[in-house]
C-alpha positions in Angstrom: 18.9 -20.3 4.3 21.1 -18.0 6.7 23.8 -16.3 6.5 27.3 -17.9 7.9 28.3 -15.6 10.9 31.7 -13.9 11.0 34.8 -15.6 11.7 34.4 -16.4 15.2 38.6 -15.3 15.6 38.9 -12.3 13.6 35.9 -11.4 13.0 35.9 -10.9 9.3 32.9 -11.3 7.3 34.8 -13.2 4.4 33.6 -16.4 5.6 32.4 -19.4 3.0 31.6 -22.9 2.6 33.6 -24.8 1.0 33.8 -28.1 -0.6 37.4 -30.2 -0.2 37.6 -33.3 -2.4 40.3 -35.6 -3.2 43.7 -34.7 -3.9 46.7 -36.6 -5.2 48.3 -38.7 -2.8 45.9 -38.4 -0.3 45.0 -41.5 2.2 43.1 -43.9 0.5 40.8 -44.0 3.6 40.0 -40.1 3.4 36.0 -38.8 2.4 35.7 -35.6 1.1 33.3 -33.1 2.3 32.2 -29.6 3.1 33.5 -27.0 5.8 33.3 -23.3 6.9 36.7 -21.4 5.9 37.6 -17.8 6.7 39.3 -16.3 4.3 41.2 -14.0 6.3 42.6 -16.2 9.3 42.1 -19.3 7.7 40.4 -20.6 10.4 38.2 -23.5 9.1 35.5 -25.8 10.8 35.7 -29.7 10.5 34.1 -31.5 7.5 31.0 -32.2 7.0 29.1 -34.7 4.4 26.9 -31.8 3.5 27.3 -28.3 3.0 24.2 -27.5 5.7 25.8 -29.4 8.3 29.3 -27.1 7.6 27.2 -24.2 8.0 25.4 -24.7 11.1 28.9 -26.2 12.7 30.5 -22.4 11.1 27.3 -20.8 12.7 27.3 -22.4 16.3 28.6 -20.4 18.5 29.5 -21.1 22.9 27.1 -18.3 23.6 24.2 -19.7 21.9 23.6 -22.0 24.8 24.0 -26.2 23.0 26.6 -26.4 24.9 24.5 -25.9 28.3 21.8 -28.3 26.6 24.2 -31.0 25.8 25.9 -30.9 29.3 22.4 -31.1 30.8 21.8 -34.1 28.4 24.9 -35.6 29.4 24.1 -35.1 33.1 20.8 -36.6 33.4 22.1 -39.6 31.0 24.9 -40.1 33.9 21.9 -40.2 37.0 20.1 -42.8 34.6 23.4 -45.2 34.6 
């Protein structure tokens, strides 16, 4: 399994994955899950129905080039319209 990457906005390395469940008074409409948290910051990723999925959205970062892919995706799916 790898290791969650430092906060991508402060840098610190006291980074986890955490699971948020229900709390009192909550929306009945909400689903608990997993994200990525910094504990310095408190930055924190969107949640995720599994803790992998948290991880990899904590781990991704602009310079590891999905962002290219998907725009190339998303351009060729345009041409094919």
């Amino acid at each position: 399994m790898e290791e969650l990457k430092p906060c991508p906005f402060c840098g610190s390395e006291w980074v986890k994955i955490r699971w948020i469940g229900f709390s009192e008074g909550q929306a009945s409409g909400y689903v608990p899950g997993y994200r990525g948290e910094c504990t310095d910051c408190f930055a924190m990723s969107s949640a995720f129905l599994n803790a992998e999925d948290a991880k990899e959205a904590w781990n991704r970062r602009v310079t590891d080039g999905r962002i290219a892919r998907s725009e190339e995706r998303f351009s060729r799916n345009a041409e094919t319209d």
